[in-house]
C-alpha positions in Angstrom: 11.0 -24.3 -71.7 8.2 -24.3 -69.0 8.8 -22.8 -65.2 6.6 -23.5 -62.8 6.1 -22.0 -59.0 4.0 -24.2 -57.4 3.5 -28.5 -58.3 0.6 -30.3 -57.2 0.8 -34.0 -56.6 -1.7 -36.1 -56.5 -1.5 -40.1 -55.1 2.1 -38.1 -53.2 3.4 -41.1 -51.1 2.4 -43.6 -54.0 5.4 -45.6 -55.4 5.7 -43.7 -58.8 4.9 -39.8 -57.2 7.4 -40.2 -54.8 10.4 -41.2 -56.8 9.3 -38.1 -59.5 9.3 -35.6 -56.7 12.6 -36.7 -55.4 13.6 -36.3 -58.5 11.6 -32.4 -59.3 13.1 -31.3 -56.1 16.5 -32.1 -57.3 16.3 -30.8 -60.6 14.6 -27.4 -60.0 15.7 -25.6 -57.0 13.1 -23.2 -56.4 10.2 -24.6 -57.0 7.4 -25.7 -54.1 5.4 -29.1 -54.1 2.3 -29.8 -52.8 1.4 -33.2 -52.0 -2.2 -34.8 -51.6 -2.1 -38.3 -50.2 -4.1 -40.5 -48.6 -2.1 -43.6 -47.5 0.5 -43.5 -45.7 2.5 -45.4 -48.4 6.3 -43.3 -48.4 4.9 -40.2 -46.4 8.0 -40.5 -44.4 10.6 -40.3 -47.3 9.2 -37.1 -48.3 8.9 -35.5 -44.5 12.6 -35.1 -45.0 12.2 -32.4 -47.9 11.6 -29.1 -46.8 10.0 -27.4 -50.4 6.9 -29.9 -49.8 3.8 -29.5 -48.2 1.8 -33.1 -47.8 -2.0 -32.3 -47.1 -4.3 -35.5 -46.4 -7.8 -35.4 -48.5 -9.2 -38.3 -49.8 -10.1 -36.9 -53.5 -13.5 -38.4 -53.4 -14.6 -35.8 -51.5 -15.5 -33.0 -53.7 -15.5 -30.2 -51.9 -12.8 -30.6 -49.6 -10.9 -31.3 -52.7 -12.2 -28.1 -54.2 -10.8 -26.0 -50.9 -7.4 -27.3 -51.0 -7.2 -26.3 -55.0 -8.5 -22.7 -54.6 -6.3 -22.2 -51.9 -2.9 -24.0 -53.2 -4.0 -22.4 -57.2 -0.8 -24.5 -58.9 0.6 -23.9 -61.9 1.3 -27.5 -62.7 -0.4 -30.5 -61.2 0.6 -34.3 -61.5 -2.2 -37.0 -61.7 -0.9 -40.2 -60.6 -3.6 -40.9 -57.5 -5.4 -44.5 -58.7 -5.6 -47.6 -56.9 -3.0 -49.4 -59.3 -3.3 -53.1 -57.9 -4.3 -55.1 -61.2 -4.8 -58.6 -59.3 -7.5 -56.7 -56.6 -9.7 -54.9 -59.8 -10.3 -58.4 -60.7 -11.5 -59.1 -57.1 -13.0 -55.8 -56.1 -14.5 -53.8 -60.3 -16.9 -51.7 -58.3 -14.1 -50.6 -55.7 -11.2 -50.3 -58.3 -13.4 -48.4 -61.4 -15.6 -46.2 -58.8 -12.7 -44.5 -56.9 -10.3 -44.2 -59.8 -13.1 -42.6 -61.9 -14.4 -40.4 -59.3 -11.2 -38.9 -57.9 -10.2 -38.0 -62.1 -13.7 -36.2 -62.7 -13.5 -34.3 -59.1 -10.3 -33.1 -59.9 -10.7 -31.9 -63.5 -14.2 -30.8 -62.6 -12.8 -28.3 -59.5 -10.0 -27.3 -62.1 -12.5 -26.2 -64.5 -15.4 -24.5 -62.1 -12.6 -22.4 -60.3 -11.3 -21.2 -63.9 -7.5 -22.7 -62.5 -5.1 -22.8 -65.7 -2.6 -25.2 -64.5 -0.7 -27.5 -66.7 -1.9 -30.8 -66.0 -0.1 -34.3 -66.7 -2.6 -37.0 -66.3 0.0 -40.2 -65.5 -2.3 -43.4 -67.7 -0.8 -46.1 -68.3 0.2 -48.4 -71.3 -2.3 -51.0 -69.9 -5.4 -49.1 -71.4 -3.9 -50.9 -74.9 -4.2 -53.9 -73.2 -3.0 -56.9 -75.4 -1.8 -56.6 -78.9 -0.1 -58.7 -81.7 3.7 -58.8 -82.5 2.4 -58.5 -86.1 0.6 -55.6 -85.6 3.7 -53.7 -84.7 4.8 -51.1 -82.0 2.1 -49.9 -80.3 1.5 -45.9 -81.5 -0.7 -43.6 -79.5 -3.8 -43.9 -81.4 -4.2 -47.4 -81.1 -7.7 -48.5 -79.7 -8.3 -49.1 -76.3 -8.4 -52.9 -75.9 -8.1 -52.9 -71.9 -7.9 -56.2 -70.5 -8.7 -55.8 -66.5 -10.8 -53.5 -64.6 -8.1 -51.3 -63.6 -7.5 -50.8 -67.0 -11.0 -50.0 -68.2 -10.6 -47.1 -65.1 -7.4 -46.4 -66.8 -9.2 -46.1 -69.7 -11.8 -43.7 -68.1 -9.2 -41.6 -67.0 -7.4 -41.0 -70.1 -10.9 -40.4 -72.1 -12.0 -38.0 -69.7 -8.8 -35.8 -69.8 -9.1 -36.1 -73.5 -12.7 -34.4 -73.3 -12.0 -31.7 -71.1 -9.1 -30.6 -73.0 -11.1 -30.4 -76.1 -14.2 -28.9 -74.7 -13.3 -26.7 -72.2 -9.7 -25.9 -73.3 -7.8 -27.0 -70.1 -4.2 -27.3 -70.8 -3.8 -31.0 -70.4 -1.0 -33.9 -71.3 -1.6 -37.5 -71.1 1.7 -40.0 -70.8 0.7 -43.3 -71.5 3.9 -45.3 -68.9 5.3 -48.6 -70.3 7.0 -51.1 -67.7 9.4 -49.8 -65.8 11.4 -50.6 -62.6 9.5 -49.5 -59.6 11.4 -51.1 -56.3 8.8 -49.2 -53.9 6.0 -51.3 -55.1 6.6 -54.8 -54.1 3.4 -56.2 -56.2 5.3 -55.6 -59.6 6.6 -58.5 -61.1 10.2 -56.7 -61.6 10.4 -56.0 -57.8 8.4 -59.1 -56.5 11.3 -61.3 -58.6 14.0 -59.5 -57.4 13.0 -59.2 -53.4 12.7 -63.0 -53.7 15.8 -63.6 -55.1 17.8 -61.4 -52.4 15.7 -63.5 -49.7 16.6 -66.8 -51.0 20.5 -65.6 -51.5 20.0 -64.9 -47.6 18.4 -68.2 -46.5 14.7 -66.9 -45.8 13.1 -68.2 -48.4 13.6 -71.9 -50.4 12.0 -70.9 -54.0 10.8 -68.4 -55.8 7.0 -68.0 -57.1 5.7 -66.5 -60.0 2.9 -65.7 -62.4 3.1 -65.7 -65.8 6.2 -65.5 -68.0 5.8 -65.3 -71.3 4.8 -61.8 -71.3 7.1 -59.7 -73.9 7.8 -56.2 -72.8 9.7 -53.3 -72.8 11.9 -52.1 -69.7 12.6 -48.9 -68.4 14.9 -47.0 -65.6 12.6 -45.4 -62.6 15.2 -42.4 -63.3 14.8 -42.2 -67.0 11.0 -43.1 -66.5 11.0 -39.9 -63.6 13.0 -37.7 -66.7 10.5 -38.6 -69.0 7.8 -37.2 -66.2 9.8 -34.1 -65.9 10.3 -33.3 -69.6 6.7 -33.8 -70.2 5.6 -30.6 -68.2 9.2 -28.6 -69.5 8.3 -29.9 -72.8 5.3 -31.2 -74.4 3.2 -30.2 -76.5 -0.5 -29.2 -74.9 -3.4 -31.8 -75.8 -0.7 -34.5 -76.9 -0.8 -38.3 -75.6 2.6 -39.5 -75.0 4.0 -43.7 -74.9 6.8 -43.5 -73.1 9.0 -46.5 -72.7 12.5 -48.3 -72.6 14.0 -49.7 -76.0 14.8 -52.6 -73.7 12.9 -55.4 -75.7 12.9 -58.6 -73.7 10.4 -61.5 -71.8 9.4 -61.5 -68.4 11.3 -64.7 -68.5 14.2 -63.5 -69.5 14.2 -60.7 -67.3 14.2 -63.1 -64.4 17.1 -65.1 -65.7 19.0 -61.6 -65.9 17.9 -60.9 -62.6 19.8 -64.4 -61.1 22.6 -64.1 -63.3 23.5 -60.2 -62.0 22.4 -61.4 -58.2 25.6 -64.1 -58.3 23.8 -66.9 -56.5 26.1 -69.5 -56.7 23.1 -72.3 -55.7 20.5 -73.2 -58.8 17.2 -71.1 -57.6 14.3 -73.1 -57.5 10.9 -71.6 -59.2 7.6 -72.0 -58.8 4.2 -71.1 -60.2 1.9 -69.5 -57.8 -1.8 -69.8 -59.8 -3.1 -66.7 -57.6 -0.5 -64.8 -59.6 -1.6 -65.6 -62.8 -4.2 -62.9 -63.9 -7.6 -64.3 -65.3 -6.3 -62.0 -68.4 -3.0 -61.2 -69.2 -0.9 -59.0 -71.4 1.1 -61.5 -73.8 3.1 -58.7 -75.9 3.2 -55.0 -75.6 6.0 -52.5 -77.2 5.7 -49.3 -77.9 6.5 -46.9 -80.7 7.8 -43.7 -78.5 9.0 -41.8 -81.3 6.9 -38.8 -80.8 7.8 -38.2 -77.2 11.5 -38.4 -78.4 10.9 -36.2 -80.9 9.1 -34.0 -78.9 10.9 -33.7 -75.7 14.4 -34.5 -77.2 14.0 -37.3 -74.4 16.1 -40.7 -74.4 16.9 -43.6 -71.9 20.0 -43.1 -70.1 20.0 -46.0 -67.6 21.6 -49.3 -69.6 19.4 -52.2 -68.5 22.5 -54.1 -66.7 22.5 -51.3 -64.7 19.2 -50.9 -63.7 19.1 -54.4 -62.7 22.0 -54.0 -60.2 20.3 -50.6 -58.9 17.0 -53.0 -58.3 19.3 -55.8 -56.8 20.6 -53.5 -54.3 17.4 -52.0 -53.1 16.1 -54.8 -52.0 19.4 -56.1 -50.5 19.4 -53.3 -48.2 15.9 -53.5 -47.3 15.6 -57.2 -46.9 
């Protein structure tokens, strides 16, 4: 099993990088993180740790980029920095694709020129599958790229890319392709949008609640197990592998909802409503994934039962409403 020394973060005070660090600093005791951000985001939830330095660079700019690298030299390195906000690609392609596609190349380019050797996990995403057909069958990793938004087709870049300079230049790279999973510290996710809504109706600040599309069929995972399967991906993967990692949790973003009012003990009916700005021009109808190989791989498995990770999500937003 991998040890590293020194972690580098990129997108650090995002919603997804912050819950893994919390969860790295806990899990190894020694080592040191350094964290590039450039929104403020959760800057001040990781202040409070003292193994991790937060250095503010925007990663379009090359050279700056290149500085911080040559001086930090990390053994392991996290790519999670992307603007991840499906509903603005649609409104802003040339913002969305151009910075997402930039900051990947700058940093794998830098990597390469300075002849670093890190271990680098490049955090894609389950969207660069876009839809696919319950007949078809669990989505493995060499499915074709079918991506259905322009975040996606950045996504997509991204994951390509990393692909490429693995093979070519023989950087030691992994590629985790996330499935849904409960994120409370981004409130534009349909899992966290629901459940906010819920806990401000059950107080009296809102009357309904709104919603996109629900037909969706996905799977569901624990922010801790997904943050375990982060983990185990640098302790143990296997070097120029692509990884789906997901829940077993097989369910509808309907029925997700209904399990969301059930657990949250409302005793009024809620009253719903669709909201046609949060209906995407394209949408993902089914999407389940075949995560076999990671299992097998990593020994990896979801801890989290999804009754309980409902609660956990109830009671975030209950305190913070």
């Amino acid at each position: 099993m991998r040890k590293f020394k020194k972690c580098l973060f990129t997108g650090t005070t995002g919603s997804g990088a912050s819950f893994l660090i919390e969860h790295i600093l806990k899990q190894d005791k020694d080592i040191k993180i350094y964290g590039l951000y450039r929104s403020i985001g959760y800057k001040k939830i990781l202040e409070q740790y003292k193994r991790i330095s937060l250095i503010n660079v925007d990663l379009n700019n090359k050279e700056k980029l290149k500085k911080i690298l040559q001086r930090v030299k990390p053994d392991l390195v996290y790519h999670f920095a992307s603007d991840p906000d499906v509903k603005r690609s649609f409104n802003e392609p040339y913002r969305t694709i151009t910075n997402n596609n930039l900051i990947t190349l700058n940093l794998l380019e830098n990597l390469r020129v300075l002849k670093l050797k890190p271990l680098i996990i490049i955090c894609s995403t389950s969207e660069v599958y876009g839809d696919s057909k319950k007949k078809d069958g669990p989505i493995i990793e060499s499915n074709k790229f079918n991506p259905s938004n322009p975040y996606a087709v950045s996504k997509a870049f991204q994951d390509l890319l990393s692909q490429v300079y693995q093979k070519v230049y023989g950087m030691k790279i992994i590629i985790t392709r996330m499935f849904t999973y409960m994120n409370p510290r981004r409130n534009n996710l349909f899992q966290s949008a629901f459940a906010k809504q819920i806990i401000e109706i059950k107080k009296g600040k809102k009357k309904f609640l709104q919603h996109g599309n629900l037909s969706s069929v996905r799977t569901f995972l624990d922010t801790e197990d997904a943050c375990n399967a982060y983990w185990l991906t640098a302790k143990k993967g296997i070097i120029g592998e692509i990884y789906n990692i997901s829940g077993d949790k097989v369910i509808s973003v309907k029925d997700f909802l209904k399990n969301l009012i059930i657990q949250s003990k409302i005793k009024t009916k809620i009253k719903t409503k669709i909201n046609a700005k949060l209906v995407r021009k394209t949408d993902v109808s089914y999407q389940i994934a075949n995560n076999s190989k990671f299992k097998k791989h990593t020994k990896w498995k979801p801890k989290i039962k999804f009754k309980d990770s409902i609660k956990k999500i109830l009671d975030h937003f209950d305190k913070e409403v």
